[in-house]
C-alpha positions as CSV (number, residue, x, y, z in Angstrom):
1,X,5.0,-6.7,4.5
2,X,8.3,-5.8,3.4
3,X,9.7,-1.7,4.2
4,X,12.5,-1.3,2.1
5,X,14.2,2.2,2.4
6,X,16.7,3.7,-0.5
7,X,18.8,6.6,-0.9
8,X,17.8,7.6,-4.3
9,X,14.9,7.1,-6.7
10,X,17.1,5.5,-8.9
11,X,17.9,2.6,-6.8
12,X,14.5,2.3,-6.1
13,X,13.0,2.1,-9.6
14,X,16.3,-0.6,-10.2
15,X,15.4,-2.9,-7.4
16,X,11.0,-2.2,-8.4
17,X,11.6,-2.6,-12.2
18,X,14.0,-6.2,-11.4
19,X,10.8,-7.0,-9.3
20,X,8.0,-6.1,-11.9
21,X,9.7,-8.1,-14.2
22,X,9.8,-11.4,-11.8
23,X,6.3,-11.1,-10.9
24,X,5.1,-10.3,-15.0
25,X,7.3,-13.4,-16.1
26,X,6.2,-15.6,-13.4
27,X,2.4,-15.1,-14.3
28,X,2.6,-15.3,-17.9
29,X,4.2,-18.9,-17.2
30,X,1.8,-19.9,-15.2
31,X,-0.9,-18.0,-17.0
32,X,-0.3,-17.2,-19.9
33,X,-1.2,-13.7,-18.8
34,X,0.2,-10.5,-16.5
35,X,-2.8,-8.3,-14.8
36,X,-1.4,-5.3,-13.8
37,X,-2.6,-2.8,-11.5
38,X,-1.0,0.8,-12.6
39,X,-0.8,3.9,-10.4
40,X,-1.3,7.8,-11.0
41,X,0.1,10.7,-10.1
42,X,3.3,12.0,-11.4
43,X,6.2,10.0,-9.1
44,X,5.2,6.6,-11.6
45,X,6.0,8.4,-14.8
46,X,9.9,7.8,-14.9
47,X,9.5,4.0,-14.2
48,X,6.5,3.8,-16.7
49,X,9.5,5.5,-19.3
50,X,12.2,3.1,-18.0
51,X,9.5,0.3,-18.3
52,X,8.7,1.2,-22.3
53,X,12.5,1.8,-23.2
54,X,15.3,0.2,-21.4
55,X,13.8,-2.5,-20.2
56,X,10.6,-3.0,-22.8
57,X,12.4,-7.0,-24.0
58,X,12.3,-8.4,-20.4
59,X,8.4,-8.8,-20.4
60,X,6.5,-10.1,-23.3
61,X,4.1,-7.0,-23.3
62,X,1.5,-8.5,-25.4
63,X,0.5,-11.0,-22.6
64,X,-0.4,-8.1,-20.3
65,X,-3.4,-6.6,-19.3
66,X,-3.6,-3.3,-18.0
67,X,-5.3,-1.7,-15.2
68,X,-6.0,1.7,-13.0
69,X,-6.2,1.5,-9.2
70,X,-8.3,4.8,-8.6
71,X,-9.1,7.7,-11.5
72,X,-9.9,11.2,-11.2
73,X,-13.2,12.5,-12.2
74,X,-12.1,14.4,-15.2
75,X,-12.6,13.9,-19.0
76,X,-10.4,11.6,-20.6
77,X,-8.4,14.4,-22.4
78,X,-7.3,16.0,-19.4
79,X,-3.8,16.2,-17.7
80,X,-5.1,15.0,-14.9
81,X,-6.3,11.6,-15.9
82,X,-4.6,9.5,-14.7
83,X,-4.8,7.0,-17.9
84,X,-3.5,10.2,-20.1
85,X,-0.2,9.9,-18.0
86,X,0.2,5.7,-18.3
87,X,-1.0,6.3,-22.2
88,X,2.3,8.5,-22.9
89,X,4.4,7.0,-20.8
90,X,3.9,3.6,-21.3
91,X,1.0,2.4,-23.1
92,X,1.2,3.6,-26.7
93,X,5.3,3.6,-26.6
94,X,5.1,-0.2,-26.1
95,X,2.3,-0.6,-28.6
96,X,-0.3,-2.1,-26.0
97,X,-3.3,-3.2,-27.7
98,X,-6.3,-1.4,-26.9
99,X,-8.6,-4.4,-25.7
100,X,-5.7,-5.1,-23.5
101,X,-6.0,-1.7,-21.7
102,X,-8.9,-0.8,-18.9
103,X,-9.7,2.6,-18.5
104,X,-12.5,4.3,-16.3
105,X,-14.9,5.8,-18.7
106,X,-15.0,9.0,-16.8
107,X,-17.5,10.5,-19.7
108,X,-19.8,8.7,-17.2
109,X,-21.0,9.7,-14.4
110,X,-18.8,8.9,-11.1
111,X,-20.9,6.4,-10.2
112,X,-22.1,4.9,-13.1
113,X,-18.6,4.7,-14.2
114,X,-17.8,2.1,-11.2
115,X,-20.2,0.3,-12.2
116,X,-18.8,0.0,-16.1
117,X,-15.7,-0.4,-14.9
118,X,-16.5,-3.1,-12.3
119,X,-18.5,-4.9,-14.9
120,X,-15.3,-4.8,-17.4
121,X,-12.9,-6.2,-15.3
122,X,-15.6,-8.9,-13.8
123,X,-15.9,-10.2,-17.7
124,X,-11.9,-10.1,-18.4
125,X,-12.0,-12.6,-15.2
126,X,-14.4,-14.4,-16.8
127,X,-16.0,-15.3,-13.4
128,X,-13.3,-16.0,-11.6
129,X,-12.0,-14.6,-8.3
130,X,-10.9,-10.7,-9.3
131,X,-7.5,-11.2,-8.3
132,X,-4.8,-9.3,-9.5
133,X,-1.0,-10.6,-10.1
134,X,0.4,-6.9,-9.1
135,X,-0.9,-3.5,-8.0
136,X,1.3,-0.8,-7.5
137,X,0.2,2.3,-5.5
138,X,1.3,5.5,-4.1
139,X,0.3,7.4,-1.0
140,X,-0.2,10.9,0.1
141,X,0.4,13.7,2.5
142,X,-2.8,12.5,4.7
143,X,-1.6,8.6,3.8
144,X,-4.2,8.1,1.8
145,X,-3.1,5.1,-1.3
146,X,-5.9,4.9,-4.5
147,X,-8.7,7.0,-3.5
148,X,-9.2,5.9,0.2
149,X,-9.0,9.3,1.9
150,X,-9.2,9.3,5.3
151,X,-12.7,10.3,6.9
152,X,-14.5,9.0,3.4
153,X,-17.4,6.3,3.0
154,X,-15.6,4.3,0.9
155,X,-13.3,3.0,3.5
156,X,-16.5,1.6,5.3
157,X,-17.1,-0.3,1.7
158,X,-16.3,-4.0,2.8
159,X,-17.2,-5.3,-1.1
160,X,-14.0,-6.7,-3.9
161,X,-15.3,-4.4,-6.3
162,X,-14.8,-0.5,-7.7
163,X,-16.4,2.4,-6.0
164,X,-16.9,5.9,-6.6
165,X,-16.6,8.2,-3.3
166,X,-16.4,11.8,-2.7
167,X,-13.6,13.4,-1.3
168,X,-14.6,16.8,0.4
169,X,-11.2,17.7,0.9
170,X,-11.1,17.9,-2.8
171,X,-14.1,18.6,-3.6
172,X,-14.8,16.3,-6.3
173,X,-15.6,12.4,-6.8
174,X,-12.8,9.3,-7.4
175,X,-13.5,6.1,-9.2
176,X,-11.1,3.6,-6.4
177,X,-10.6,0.2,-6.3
178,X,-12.1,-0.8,-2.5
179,X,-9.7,-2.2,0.0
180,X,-11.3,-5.9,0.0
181,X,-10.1,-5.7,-3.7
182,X,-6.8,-4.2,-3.5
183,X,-6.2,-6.6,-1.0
184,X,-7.1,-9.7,-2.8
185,X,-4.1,-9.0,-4.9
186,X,-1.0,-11.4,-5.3
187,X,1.5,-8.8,-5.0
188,X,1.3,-4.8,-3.9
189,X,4.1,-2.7,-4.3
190,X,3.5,0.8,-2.5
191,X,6.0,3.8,-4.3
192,X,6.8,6.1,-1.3
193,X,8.5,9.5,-2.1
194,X,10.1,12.4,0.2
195,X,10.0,13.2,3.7
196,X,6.1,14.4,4.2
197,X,5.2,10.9,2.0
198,X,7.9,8.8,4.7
199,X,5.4,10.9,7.1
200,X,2.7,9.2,6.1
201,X,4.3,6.2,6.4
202,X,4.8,6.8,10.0
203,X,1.0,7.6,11.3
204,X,0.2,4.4,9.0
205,X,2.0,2.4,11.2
206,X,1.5,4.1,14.2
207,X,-1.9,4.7,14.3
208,X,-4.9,3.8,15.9
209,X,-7.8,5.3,14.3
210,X,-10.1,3.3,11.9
211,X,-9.1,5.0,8.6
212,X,-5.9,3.9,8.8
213,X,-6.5,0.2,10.4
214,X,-8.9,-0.5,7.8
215,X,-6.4,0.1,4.9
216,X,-4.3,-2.0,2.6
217,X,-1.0,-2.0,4.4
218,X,-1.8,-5.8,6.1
219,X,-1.4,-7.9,2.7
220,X,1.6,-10.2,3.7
221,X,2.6,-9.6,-0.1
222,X,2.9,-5.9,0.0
223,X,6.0,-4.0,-0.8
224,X,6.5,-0.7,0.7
225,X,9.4,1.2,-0.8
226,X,10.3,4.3,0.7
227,X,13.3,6.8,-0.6
């Protein structure tokens, strides 16, 4: 793993954008196709814009397929949906076809959604291995990165697939990709922003205690970008 600490989100998003373009040119040589792994929240929304205006001619957007690392348990329509944010910011600005777009039907319930949603992205491998050519996450407060909360059963999920879990200090379900599965990946790029976030980073690394061993930080690929 790579930590790589900048001064100002501006340099970060230069050196993450000149790197999302590598990796997205790269695979569509090689396979005629980018699978992409996007992020919530709101810290992704600026490089989503950069990604759909100033730089929208260094990737051939119509080889890439887009997907969402966790999703909240809201209706589709809501601010908080995660897709809702990517759809603004980045999706429909660049045009992205809708079959080349996987959302988490979350009209459904939370765990029959993982279920859709793990079926959907087992038929666009078309039986391959599920392995993803980059996933970009964030982390929390508590260093939690998707929906793996410390203390919650899904961290005890062993399985490359979707899950849905619920997170009591929210009360309320997630739809998450697993560990297994965000480990699997080719590339992961972790977006780290602000002091309590740098935090976080910390009592990853320092840490002893199962919910944070058993987490996505020991992909030799991973990026971890801090400012």
């Amino acid at each position: 793993m790579n930590l790589l600490i900048y001064k100002t989100q501006s340099e970060l998003f230069e050196d993450l954008i000149d790197y999302i373009v590598t990796i997205a040119n790269q695979s569509i040589a090689e396979n005629d196709c980018f699978n992409f792994v996007l992020t919530g929240g709101n810290s992704p929304k600026a490089l989503y814009e950069l990604l759909a205006t100033t730089y929208r001619d260094k990737i051939d957007w119509s080889k890439v397929y887009f997907f969402f690392g966790d999703e909240r348990n809201v209706l589709p329509d809501h601010e908080s949906y995660n897709g809702l944010m990517a759809k603004r910011a980045i999706l429909d600005p660049l045009n992205i076809a809708e079959d080349h777009i996987f959302y988490v039907d979350t009209t459904l319930a939370p765990e029959k959604a993982a279920i859709e949603y793990n079926k959907e992205i087992t038929a666009h491998f078309n039986g391959a291995d599920i392995i993803f050519d980059l996933i970009l996450l964030g982390m929390g407060d508590d260093a939690h990165t998707a929906s793996l909360f410390p203390g919650t059963s899904i961290l005890d999920n062993k399985e490359v697939e979707i899950d849905s879990v619920f997170v009591e200090k929210l009360s309320t379900y997630r739809i998450s990709f697993t560990a297994p599965l965000i480990n699997k990946a080719k590339n992961i790029a972790f977006l780290v922003f602000g002091e309590s976030k740098a935090q976080a980073v910390k009592t990853r690394y320092r840490s002893t205690k199962k919910e944070y061993k058993i987490a996505v930080l020991h992909n030799s690929s991973t990026l971890l970008m801090v400012v």
